[in-house]
gemmi code that builds the backbone of each chain (N, CA, C; Angstrom):
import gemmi

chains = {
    "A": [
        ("UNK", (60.862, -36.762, 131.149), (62.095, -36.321, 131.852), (63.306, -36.803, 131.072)),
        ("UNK", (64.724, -35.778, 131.141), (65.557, -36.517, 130.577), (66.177, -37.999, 130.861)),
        ("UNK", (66.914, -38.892, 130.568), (67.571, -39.550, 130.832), (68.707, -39.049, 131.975)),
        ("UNK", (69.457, -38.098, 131.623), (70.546, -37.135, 132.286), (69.981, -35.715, 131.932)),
        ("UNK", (70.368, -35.395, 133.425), (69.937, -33.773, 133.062), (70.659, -32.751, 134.153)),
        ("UNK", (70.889, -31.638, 133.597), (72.394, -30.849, 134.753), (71.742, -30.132, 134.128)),
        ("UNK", (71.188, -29.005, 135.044), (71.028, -27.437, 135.143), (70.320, -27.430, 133.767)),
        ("UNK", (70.454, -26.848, 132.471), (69.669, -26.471, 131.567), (70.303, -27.351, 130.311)),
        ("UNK", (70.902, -28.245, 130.862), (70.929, -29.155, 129.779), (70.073, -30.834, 129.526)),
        ("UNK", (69.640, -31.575, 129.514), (69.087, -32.555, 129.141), (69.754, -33.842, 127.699)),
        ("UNK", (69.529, -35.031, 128.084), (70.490, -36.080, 127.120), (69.433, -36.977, 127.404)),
        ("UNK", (68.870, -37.715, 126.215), (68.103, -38.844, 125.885), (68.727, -39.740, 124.832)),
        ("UNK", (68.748, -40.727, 124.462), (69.027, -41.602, 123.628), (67.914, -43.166, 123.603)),
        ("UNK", (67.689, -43.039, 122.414), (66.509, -44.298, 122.274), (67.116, -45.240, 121.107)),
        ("UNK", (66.919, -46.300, 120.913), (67.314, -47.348, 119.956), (65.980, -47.959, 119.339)),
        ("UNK", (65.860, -47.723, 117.969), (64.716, -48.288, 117.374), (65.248, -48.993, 115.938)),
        ("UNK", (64.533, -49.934, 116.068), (64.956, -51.237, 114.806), (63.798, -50.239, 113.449)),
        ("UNK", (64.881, -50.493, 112.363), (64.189, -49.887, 110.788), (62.713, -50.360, 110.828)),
        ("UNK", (61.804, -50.060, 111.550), (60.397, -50.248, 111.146), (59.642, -49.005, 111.339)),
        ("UNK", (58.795, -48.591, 110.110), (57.624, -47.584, 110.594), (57.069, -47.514, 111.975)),
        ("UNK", (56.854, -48.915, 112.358), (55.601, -49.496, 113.768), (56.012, -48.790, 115.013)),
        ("UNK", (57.572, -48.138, 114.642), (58.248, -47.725, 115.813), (58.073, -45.971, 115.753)),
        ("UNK", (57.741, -45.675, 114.979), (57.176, -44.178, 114.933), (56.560, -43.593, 115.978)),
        ("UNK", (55.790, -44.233, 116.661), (55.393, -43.686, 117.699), (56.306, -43.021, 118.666)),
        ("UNK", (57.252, -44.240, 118.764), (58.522, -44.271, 120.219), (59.340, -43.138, 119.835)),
        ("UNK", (59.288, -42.451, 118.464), (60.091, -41.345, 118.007), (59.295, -40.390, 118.249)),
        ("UNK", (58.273, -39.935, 118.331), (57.053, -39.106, 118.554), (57.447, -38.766, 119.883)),
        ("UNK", (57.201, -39.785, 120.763), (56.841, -39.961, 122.324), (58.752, -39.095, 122.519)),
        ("UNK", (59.599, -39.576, 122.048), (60.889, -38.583, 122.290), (61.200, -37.461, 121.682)),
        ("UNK", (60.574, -36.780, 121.032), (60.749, -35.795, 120.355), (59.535, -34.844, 121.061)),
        ("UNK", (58.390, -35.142, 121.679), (57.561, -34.497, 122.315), (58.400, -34.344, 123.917)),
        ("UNK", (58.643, -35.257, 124.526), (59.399, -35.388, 125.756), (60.185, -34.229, 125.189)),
        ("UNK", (61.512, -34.380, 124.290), (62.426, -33.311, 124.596), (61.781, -31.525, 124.287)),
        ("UNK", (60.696, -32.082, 123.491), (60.448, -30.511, 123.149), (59.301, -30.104, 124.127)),
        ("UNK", (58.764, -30.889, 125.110), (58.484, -29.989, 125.814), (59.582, -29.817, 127.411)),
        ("UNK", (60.757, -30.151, 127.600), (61.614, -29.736, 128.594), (62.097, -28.830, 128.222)),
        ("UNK", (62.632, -28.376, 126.971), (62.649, -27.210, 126.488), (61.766, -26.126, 126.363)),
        ("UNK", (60.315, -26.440, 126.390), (59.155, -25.304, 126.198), (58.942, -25.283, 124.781)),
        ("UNK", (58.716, -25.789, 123.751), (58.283, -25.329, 122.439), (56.547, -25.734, 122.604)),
        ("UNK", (56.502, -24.841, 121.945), (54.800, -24.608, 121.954), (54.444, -25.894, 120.811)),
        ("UNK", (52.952, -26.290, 120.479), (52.321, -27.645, 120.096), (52.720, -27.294, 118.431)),
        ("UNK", (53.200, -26.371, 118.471), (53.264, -25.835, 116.707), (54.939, -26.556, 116.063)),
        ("UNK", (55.545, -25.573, 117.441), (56.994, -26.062, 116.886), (57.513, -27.835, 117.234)),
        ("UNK", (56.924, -28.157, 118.240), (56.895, -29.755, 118.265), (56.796, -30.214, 117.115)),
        ("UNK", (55.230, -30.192, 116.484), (54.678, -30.857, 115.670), (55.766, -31.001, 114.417)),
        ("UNK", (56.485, -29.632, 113.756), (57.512, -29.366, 113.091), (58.905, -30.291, 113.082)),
        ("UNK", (58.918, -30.179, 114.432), (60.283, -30.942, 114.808), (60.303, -32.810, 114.872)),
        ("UNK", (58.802, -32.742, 115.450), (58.244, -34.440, 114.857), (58.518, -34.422, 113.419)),
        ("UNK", (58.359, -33.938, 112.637), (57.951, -33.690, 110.835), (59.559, -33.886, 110.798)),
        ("UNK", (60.372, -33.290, 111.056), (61.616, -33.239, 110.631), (62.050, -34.535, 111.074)),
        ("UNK", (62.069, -35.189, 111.997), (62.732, -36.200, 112.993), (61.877, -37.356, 111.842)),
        ("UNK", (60.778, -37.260, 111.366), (59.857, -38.234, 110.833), (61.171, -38.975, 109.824)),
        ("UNK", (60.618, -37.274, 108.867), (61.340, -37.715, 107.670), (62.685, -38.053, 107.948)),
        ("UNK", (63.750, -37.702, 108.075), (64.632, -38.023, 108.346), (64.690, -39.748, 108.837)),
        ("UNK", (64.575, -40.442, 109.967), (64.259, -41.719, 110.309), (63.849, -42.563, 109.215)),
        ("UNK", (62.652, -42.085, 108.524), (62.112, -42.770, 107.184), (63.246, -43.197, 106.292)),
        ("UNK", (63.808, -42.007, 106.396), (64.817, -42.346, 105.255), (65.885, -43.699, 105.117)),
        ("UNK", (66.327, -43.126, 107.254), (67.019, -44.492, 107.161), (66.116, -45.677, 107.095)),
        ("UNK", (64.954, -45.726, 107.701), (64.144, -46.700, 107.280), (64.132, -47.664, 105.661)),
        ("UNK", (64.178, -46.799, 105.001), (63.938, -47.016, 103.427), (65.121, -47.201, 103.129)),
        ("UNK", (66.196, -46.942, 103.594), (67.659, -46.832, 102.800), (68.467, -47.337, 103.231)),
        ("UNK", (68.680, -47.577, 104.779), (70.291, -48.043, 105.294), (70.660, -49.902, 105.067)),
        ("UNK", (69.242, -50.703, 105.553), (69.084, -51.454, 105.484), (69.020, -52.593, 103.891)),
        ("UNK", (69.101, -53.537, 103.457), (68.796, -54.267, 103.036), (66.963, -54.138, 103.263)),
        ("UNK", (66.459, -54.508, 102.204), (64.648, -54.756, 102.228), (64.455, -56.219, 102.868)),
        ("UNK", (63.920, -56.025, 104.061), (63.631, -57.603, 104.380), (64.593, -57.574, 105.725)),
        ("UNK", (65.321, -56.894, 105.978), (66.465, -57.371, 107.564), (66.480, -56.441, 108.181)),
        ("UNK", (66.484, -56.711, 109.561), (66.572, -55.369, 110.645), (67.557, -55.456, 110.954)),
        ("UNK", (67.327, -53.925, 110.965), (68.793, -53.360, 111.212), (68.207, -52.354, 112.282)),
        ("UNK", (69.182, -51.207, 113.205), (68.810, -49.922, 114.143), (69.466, -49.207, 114.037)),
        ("UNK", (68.895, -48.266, 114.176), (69.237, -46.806, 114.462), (69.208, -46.351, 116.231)),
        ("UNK", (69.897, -45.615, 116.700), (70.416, -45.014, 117.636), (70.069, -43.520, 117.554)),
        ("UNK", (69.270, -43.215, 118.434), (68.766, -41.375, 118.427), (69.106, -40.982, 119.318)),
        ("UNK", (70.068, -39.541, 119.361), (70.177, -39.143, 120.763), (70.060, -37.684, 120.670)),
        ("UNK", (69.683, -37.130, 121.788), (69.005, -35.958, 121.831), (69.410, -35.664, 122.763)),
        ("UNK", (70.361, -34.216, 122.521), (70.913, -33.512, 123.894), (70.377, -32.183, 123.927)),
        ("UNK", (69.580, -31.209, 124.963), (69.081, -29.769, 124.706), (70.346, -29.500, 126.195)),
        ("UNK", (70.500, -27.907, 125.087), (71.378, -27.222, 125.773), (70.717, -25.589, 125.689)),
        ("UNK", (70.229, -25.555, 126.836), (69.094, -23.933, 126.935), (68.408, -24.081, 125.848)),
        ("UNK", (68.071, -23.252, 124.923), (67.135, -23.691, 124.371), (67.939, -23.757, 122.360)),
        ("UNK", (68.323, -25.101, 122.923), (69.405, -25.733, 121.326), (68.664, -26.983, 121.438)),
        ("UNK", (68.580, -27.664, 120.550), (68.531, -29.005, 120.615), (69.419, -29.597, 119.244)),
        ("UNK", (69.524, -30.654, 119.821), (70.492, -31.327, 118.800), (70.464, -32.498, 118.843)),
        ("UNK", (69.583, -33.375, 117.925), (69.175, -34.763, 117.449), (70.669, -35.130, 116.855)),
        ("UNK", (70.845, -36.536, 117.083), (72.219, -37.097, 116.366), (71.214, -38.741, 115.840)),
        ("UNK", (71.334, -39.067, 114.926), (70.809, -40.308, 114.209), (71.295, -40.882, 113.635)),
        ("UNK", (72.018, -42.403, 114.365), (73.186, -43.233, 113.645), (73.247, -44.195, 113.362)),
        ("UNK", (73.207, -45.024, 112.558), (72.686, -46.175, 111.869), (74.219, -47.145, 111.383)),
        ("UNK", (74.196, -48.201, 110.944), (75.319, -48.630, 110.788), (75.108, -49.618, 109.385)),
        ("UNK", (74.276, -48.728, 108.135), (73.280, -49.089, 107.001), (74.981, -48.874, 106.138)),
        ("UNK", (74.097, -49.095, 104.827), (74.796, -48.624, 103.492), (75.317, -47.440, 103.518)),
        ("UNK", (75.962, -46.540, 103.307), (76.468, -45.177, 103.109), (75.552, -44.239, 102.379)),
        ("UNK", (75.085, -43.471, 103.060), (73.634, -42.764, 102.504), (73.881, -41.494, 103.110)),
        ("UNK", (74.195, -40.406, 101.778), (73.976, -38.741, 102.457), (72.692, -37.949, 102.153)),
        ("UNK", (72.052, -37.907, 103.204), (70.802, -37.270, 102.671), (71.239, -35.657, 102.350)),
        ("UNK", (71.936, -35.124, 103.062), (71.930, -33.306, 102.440), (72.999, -33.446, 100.700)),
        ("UNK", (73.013, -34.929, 100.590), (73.374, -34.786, 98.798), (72.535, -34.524, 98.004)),
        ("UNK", (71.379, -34.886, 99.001), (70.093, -35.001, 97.418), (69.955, -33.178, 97.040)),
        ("UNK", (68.999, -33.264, 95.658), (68.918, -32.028, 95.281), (68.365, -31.453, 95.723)),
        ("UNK", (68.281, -30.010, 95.473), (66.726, -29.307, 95.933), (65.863, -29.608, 95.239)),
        ("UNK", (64.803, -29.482, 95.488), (63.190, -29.511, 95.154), (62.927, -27.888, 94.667)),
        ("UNK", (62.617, -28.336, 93.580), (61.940, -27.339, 92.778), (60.607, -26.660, 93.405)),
        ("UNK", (60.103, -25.696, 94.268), (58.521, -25.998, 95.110), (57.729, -24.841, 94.195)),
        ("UNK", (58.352, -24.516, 93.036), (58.054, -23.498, 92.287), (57.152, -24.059, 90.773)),
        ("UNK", (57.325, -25.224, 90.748), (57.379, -26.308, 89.802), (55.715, -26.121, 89.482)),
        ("UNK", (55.208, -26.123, 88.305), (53.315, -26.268, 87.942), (53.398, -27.992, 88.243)),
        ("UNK", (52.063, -28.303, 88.709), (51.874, -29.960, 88.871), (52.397, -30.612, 88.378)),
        ("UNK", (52.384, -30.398, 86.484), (52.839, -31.179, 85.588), (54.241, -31.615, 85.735)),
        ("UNK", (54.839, -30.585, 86.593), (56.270, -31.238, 86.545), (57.005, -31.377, 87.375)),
        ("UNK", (55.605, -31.551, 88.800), (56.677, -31.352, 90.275), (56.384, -32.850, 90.117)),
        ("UNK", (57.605, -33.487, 90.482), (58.212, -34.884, 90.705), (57.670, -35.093, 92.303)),
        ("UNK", (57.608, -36.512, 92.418), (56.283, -37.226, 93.373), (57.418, -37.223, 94.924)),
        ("UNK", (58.961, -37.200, 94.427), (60.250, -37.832, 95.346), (60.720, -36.339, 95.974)),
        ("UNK", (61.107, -36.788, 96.823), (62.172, -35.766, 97.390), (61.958, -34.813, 98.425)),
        ("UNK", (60.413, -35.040, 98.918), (59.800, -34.144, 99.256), (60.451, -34.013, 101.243)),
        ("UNK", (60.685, -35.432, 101.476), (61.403, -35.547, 102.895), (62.359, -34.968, 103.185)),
        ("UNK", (63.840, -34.567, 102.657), (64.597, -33.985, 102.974), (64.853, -32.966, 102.805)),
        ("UNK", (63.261, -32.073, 101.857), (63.505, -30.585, 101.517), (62.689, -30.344, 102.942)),
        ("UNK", (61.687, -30.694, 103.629), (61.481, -30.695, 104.364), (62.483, -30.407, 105.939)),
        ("UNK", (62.900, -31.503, 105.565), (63.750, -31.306, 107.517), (65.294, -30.572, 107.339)),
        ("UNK", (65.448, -30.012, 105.545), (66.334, -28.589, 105.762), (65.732, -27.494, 105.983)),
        ("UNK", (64.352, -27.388, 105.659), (63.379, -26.202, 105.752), (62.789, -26.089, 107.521)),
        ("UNK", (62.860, -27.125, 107.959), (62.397, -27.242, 109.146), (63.836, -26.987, 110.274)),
        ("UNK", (64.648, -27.436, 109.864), (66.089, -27.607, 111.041), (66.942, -26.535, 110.762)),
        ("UNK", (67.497, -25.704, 111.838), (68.581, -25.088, 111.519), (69.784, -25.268, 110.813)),
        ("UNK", (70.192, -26.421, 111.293), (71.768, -27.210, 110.669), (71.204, -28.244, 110.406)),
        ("UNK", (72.244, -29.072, 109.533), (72.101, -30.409, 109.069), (73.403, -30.762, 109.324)),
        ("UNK", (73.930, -31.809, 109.569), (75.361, -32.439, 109.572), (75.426, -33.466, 109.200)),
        ("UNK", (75.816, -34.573, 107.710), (76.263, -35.608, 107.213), (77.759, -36.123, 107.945)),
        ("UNK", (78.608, -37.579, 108.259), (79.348, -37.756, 108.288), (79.317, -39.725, 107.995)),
        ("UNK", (79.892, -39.721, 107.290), (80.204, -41.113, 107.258), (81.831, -41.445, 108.427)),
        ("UNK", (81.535, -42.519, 109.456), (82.392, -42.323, 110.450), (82.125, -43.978, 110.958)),
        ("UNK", (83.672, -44.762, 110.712), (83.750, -46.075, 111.434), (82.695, -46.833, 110.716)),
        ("UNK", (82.029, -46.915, 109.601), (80.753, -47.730, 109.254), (79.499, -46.919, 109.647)),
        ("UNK", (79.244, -46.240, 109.826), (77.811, -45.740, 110.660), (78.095, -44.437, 110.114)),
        ("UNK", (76.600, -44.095, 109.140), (75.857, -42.934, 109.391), (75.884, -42.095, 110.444)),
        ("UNK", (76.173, -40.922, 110.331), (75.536, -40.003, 111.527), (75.197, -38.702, 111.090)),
        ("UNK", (73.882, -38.339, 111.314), (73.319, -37.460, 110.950), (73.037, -36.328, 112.078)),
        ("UNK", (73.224, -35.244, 111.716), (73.353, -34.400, 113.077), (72.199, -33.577, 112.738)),
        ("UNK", (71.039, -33.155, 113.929), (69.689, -32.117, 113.190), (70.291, -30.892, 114.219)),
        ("UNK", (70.310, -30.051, 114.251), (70.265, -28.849, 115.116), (68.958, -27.685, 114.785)),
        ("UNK", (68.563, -27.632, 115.965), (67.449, -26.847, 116.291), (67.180, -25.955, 117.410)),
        ("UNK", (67.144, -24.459, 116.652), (67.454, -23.646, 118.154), (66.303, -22.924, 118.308)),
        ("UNK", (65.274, -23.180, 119.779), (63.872, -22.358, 119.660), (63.862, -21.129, 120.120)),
    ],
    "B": [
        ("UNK", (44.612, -42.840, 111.036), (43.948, -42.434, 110.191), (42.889, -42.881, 109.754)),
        ("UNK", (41.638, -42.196, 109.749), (40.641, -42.814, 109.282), (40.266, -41.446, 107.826)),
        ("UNK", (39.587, -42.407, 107.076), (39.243, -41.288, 105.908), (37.920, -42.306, 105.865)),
        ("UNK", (36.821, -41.251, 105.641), (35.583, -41.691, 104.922), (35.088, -40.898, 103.900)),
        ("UNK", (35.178, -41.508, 102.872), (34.156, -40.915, 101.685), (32.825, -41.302, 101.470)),
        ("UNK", (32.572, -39.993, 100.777), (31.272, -39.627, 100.297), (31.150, -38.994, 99.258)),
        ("UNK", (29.453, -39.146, 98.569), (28.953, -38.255, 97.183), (28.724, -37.276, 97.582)),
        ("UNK", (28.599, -36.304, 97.732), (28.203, -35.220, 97.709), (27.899, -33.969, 96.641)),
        ("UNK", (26.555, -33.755, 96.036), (26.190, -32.556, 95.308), (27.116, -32.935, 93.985)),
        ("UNK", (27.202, -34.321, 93.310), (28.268, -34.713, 92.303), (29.861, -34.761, 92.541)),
        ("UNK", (29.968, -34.108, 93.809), (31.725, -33.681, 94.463), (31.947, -35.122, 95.093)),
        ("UNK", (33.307, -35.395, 94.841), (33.845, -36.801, 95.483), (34.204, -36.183, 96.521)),
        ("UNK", (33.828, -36.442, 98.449), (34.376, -35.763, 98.966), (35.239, -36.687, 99.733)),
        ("UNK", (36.136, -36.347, 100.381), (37.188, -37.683, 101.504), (37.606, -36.869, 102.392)),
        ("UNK", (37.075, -37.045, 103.703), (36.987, -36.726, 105.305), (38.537, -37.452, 105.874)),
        ("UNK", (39.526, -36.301, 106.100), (40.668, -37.174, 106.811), (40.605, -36.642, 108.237)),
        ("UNK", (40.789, -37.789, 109.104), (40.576, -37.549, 110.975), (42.000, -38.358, 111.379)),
        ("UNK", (43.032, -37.241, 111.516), (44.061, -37.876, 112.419), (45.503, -37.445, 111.822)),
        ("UNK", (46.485, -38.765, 111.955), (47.616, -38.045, 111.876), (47.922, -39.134, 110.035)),
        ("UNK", (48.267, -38.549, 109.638), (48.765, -39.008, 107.832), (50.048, -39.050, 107.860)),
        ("UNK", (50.593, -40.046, 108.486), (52.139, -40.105, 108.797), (52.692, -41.163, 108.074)),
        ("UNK", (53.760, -41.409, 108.374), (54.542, -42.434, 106.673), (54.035, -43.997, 107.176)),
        ("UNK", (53.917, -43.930, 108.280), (52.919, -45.543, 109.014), (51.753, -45.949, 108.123)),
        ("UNK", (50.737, -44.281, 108.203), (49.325, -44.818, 107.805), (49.058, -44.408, 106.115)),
        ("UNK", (50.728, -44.513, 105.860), (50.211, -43.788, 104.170), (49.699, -44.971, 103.290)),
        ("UNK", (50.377, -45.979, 103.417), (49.557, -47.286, 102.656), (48.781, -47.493, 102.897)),
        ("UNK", (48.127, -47.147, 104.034), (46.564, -47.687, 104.066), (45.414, -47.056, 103.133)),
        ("UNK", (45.919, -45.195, 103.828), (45.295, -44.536, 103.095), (45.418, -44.456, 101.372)),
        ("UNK", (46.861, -44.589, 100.605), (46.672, -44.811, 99.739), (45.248, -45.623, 99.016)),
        ("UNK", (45.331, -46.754, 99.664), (44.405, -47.737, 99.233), (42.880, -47.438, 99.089)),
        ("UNK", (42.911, -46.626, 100.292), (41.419, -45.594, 100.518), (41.001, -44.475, 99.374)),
        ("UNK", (42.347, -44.058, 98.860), (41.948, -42.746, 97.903), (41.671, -43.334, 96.816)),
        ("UNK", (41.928, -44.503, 96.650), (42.231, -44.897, 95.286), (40.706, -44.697, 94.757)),
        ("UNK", (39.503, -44.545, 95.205), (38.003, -44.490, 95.286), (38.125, -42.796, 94.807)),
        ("UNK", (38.897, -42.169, 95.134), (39.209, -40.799, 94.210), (39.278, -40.956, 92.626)),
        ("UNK", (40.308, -41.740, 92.347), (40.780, -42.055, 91.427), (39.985, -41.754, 89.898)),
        ("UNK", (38.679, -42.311, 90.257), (37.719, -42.381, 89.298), (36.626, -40.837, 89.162)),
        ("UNK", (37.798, -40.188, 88.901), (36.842, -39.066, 89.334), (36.405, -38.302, 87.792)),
        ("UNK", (36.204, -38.808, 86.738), (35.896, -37.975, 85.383), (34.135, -37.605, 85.822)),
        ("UNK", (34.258, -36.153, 85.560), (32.859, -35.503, 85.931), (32.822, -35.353, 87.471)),
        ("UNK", (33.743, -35.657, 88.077), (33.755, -34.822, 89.357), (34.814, -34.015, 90.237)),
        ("UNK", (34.395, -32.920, 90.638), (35.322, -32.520, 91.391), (35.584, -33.031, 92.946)),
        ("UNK", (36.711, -33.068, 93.337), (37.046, -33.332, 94.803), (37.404, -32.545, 95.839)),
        ("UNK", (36.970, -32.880, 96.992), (36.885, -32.527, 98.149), (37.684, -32.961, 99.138)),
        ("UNK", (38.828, -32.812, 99.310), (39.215, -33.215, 100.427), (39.492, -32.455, 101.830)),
        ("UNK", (38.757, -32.981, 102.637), (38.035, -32.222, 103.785), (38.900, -32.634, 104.973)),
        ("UNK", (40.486, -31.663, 105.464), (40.883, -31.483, 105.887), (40.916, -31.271, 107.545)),
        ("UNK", (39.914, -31.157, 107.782), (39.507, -30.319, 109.322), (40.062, -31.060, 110.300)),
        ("UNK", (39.620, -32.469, 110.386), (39.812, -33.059, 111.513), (41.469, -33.745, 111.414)),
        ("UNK", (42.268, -33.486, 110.091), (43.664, -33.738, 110.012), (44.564, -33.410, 110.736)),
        ("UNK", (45.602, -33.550, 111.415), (45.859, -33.324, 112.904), (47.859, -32.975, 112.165)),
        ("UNK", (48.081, -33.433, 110.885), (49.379, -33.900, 110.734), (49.652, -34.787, 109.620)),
        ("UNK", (50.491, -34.073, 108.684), (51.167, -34.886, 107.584), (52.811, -34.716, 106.986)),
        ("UNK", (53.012, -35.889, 106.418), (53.986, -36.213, 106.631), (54.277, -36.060, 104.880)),
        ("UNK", (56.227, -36.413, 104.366), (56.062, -36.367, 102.821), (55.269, -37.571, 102.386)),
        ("UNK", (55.089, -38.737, 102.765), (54.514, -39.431, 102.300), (52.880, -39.306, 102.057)),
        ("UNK", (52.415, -38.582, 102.674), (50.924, -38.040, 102.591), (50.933, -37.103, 101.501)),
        ("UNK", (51.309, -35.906, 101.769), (51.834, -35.212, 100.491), (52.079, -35.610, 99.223)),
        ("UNK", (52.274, -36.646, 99.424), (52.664, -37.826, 97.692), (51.494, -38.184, 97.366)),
        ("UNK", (50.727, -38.132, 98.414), (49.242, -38.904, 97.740), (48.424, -38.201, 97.445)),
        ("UNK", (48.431, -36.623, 97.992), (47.911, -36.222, 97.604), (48.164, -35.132, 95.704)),
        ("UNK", (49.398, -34.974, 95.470), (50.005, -34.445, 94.267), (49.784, -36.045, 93.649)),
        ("UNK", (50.071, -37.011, 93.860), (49.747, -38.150, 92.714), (47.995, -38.018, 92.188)),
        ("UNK", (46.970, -37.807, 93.545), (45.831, -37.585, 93.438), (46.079, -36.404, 92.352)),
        ("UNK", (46.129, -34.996, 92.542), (45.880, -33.859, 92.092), (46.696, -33.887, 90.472)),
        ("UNK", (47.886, -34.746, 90.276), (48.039, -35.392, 88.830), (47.111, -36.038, 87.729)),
        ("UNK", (46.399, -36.469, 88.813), (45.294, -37.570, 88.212), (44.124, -36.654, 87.408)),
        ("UNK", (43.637, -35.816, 88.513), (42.419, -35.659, 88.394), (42.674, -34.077, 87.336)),
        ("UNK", (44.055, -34.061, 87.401), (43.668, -32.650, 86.130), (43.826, -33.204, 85.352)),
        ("UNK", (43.914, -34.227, 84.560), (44.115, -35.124, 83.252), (42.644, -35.577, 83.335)),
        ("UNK", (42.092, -35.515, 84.205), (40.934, -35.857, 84.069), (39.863, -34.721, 84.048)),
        ("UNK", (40.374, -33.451, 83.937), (39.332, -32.089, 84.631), (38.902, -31.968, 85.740)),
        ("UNK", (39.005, -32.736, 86.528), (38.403, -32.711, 87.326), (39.254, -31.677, 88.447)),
        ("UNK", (38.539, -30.753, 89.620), (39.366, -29.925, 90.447), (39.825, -30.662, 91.985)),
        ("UNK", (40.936, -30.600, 92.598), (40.948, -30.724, 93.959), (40.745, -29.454, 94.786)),
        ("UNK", (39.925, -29.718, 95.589), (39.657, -28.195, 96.489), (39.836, -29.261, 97.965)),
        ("UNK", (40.598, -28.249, 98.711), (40.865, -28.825, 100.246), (40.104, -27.548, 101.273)),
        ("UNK", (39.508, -28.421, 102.164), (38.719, -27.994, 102.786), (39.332, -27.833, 104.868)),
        ("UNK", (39.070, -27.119, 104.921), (39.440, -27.014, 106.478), (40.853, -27.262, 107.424)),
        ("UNK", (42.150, -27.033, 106.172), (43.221, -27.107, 107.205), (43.500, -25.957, 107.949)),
        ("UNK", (44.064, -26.677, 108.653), (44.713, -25.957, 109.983), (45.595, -25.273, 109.288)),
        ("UNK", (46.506, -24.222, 110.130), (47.211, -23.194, 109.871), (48.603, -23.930, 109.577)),
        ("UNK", (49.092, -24.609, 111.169), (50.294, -25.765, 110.993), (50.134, -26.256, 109.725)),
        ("UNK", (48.789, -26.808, 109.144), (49.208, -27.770, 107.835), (49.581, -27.086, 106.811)),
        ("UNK", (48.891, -25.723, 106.907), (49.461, -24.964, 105.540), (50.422, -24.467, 105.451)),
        ("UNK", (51.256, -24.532, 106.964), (52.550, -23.985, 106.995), (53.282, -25.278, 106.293)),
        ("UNK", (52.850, -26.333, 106.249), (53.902, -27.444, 105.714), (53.501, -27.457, 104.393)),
        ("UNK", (52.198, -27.509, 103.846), (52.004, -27.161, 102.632), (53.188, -26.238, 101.678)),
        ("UNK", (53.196, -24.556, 102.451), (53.809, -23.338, 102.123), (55.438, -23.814, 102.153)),
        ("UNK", (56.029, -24.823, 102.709), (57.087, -24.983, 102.744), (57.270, -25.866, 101.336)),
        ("UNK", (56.302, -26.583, 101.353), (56.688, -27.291, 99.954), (55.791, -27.207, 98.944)),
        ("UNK", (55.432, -25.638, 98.734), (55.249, -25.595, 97.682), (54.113, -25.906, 96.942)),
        ("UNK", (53.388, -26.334, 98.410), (51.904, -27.128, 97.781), (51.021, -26.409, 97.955)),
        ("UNK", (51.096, -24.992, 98.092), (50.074, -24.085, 98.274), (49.225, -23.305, 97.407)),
        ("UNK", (50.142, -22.977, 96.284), (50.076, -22.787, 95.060), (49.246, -23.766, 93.791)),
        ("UNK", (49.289, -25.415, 94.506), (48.747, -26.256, 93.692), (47.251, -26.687, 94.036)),
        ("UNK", (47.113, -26.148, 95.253), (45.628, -26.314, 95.145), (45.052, -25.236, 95.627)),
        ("UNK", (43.439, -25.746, 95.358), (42.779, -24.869, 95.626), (41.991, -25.255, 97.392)),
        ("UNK", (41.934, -24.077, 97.849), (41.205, -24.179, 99.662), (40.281, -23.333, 99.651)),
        ("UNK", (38.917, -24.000, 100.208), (38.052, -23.411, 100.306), (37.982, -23.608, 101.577)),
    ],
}
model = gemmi.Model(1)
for chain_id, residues in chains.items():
    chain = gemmi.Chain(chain_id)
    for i, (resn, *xyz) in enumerate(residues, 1):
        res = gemmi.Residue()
        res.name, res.seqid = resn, gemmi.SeqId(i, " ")
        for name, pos in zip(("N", "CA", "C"), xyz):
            atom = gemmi.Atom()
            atom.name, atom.element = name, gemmi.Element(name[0])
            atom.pos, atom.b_iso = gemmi.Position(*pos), 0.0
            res.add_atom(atom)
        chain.add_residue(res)
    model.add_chain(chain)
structure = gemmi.Structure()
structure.add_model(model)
structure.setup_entities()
């Protein structure tokens, strides 16, 4: 169920410290919102994949190696929109800077990196970068 | 994630059951590494009971499939799901192996 919820809209927000171990608790909210919305076990699974990578990233990046730090997820569906916001208060990190991924590439020369954020542009409708007050915020939009 | 390998018919094969998410990729790394040694064999990786992967799974498996063509040896994937090949087809990894 949402946290808040009015007529066909729904608002969740969860707080998880930079660790993998917490993957689950991102799972468990990303299944919650996608099924108050109705997405079938296909487009969930997708939208987990996107929400993954993304998180990872700040995982791997916002923080110092060795200190916890959190991220802040909030998830508002509006009919059938959803819109993940993911805000961290890390190093200054734009993920829609990185390049594209070559997916055309023979083995020999597809590079091992990069593969997360070609992902959750291929998977998400919008992407939104903003560096704002110290904190990351990453905006996913997804309309089923 | 659990992966169990086996010989099979000279084929290195590796059974993945579950979800291959950026949590259980070090483990499994550690597990494939029994791939690794694959001169004179081809591999099997037997998909079926895989439920879900992530980029970090994906890394292990193109670092695998790096390996083993320097070595001749083939990767053939066995039994994914439709979802997985849709994530495959998104990046490109569809083209790099072979599915039987």
């Amino acid at each position: 169920m949402p946290q808040t919820n009015n007529n066909n809209t729904g608002q969740w927000a969860i707080r998880l410290p930079n660790s993998l171990e917490e993957l689950p608790r991102l799972s468990a909210l990303v299944e919650e919102v996608c099924e108050e919305i109705g997405c079938d076990m296909e487009m969930t699974m997708r939208i987990n994949l996107a929400m993954e990578e993304a998180v990872v990233n700040v995982i791997d990046y916002a923080y110092p190696p060795g200190t916890v730090g959190y991220m802040d997820i909030k998830a508002t569906t509006v009919g059938k929109r959803i819109e993940f916001v993911i805000i961290d208060s890390g190093t200054p990190f734009d993920p829609t800077k990185k390049e594209e991924v070559d997916i055309s590439l023979p083995v020999e020369e597809r590079r091992i990196g990069g593969l997360g954020i070609h992902l959750v542009r291929q998977i998400m409708d919008d992407i939104k970068y903003e560096r704002k007050e110290g904190h990351n915020v990453l905006t996913l939009i997804k309309k089923i | 994630m659990k992966t169990t390998f086996e010989e099979k018919d000279g084929k290195f094969v590796m059974y993945f059951e579950g979800r291959l998410d950026t949590a259980a990729a070090s483990k499994t790394e550690q597990e494939m590494k029994v791939l690794y040694d694959c001169e004179g064999h081809d591999i099997i990786l037997d998909c079926s009971k895989l439920d879900y992967i992530s980029s970090s799974g994906l890394r292990l498996f193109l670092g695998l499939l790096k390996t083993a063509r320097n070595k001749n040896s083939k990767v053939l994937i066995s039994g994914m799901n439709d979802s997985l090949r849709q994530v495959f087809a998104m990046t490109g990894f569809t083209h790099l192996f072979d599915f039987i």
